[in-house]
C-alpha positions in Angstrom: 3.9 24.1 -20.3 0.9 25.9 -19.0 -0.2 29.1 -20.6 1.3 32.5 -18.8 -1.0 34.5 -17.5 -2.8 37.6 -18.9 -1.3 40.7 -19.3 -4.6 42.8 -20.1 -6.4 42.2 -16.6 -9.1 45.1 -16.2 -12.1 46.2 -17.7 -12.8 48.3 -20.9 -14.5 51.4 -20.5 -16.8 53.1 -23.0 -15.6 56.4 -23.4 -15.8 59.1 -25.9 -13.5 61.6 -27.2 -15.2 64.3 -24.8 -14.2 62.5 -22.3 -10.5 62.7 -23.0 -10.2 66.3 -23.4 -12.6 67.2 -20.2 -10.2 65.2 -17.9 -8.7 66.7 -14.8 -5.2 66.0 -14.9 -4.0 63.0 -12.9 -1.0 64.6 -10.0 2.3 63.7 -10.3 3.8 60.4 -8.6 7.5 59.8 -10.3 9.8 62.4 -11.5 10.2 62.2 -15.6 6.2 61.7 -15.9 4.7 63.8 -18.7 0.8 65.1 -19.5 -0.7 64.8 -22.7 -4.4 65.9 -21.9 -5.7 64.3 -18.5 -3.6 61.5 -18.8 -0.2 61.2 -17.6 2.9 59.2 -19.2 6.0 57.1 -17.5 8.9 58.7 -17.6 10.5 55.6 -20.2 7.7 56.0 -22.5 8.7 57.4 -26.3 8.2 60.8 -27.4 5.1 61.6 -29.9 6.9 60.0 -33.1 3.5 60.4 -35.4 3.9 62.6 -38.3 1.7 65.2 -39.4 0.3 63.4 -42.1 -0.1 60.1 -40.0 -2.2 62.3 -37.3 -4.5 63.6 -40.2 -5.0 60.4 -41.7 -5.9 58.9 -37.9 -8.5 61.9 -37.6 -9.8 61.4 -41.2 -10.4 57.7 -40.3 -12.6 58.6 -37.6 -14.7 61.1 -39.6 -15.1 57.9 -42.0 -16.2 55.6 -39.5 -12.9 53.4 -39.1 -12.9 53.6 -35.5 -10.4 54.5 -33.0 -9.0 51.4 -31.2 -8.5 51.5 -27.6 -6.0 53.2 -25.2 -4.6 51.3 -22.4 -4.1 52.9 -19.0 -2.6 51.4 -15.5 -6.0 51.6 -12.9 -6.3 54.5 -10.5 -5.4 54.3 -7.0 -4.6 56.3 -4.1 -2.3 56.4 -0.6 -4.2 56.4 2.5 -3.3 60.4 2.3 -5.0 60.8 -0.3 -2.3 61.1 -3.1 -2.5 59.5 -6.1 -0.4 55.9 -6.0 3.5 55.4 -7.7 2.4 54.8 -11.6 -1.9 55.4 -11.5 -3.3 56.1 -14.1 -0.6 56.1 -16.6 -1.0 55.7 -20.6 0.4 52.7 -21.8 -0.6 52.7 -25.2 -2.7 55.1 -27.5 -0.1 58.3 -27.2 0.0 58.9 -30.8 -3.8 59.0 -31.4 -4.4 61.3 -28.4 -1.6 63.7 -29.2 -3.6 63.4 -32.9 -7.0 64.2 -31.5 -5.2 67.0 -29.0 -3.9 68.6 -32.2 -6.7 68.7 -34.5 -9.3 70.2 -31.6 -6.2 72.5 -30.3 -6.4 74.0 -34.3 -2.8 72.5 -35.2 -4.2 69.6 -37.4 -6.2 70.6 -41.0 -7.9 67.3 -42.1 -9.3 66.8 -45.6 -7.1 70.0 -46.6 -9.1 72.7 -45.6 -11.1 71.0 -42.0 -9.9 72.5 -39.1 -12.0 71.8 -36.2 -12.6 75.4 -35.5 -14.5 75.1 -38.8 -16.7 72.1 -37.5 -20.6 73.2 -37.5 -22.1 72.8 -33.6 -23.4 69.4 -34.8 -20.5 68.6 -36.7 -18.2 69.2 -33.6 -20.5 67.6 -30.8 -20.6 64.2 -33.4 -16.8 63.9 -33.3 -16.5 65.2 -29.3 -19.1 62.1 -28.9 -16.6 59.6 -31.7 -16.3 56.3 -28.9 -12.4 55.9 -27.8 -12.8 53.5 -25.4 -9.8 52.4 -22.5 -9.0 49.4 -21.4 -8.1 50.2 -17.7 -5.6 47.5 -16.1 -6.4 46.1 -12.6 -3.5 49.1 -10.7 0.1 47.9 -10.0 2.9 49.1 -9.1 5.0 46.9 -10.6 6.7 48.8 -12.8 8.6 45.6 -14.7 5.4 44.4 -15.8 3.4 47.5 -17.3 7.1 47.5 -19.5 6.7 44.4 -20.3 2.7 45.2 -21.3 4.2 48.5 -23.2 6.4 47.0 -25.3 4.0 44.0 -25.8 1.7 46.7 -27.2 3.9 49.0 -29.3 6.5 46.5 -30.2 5.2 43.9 -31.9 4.0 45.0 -35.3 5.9 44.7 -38.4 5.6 48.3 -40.7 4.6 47.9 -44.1 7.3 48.9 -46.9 6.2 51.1 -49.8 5.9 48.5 -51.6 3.3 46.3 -49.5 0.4 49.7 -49.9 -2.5 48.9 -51.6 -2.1 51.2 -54.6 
């Protein structure tokens, strides 16, 4: 049987956190979409499910060096009009982190107990606005079928720890 083809065609980009929270926001192309920063969500994707104490510890890992991961968005595109295409541009992975990183520069988020971005130095804040959170931006479809299929691929397929399986 040969192998299926792959699901992540595209191109990473190097982006920073700056780059995230100077976006203009995408328009609107289905009823249902939602925003969260620049980016915009499909209507079937899940709510922000991330405790508090999950975003903190995201934001803390990136002040110690452990890296972001990646976010995964469907490619831009536009009608001959001008519009943006059916499904452009949507996240399809990486939710939870932005709505952490919205958070903690918005001033809901206190990291470390008492670090509120607000309370960043100039260099300390321009380090973290400059913190690599790089995309992995799909070749654009509109097949809606398959960025589900890439979605739940994505989010689906871990298996969470129990409290007894942390490294105490």
């Amino acid at each position: 049987m040969p192998l299926p083809p792959r699901l992540l065609k595209g191109a990473r980009r190097e982006y920073s956190i700056d780059r995230l929270v100077s976006m203009t926001p995408m328009d609107e192309t289905m009823p249902g979409e939602r925003r969260l920063l620049g980016l915009v969500l499909p209507p079937w994707q899940r709510r922000e499910v991330w405790s508090v104490d999950q975003k903190c510890r995201f934001v803390e890992g990136l002040f110690l060096g452990l890296g972001s991961g990646y976010y995964v968005t469907n490619g831009l595109e536009w009608n001959r009009d001008g519009t943006v295409a059916p499904m452009a541009g949507w996240l399809l992975d990486g939710q939870q982190r932005i709505s952490a990183l919205r958070d903690f520069i918005g001033g809901a988020l206190t990291v470390f107990d008492d670090v509120t971005f607000a309370s960043l130095s100039k260099v300390e804040a321009v380090r973290f606005m400059r913190e690599p959170f790089p995309c992995f931006e799909l070749e654009y479809t509109n097949d809606e079928d398959a960025l589900k299929e890439l979605y739940n691929r994505l989010n689906f397929g871990g298996t969470p720890h129990t409290p007894e399986q942390l490294a105490l």
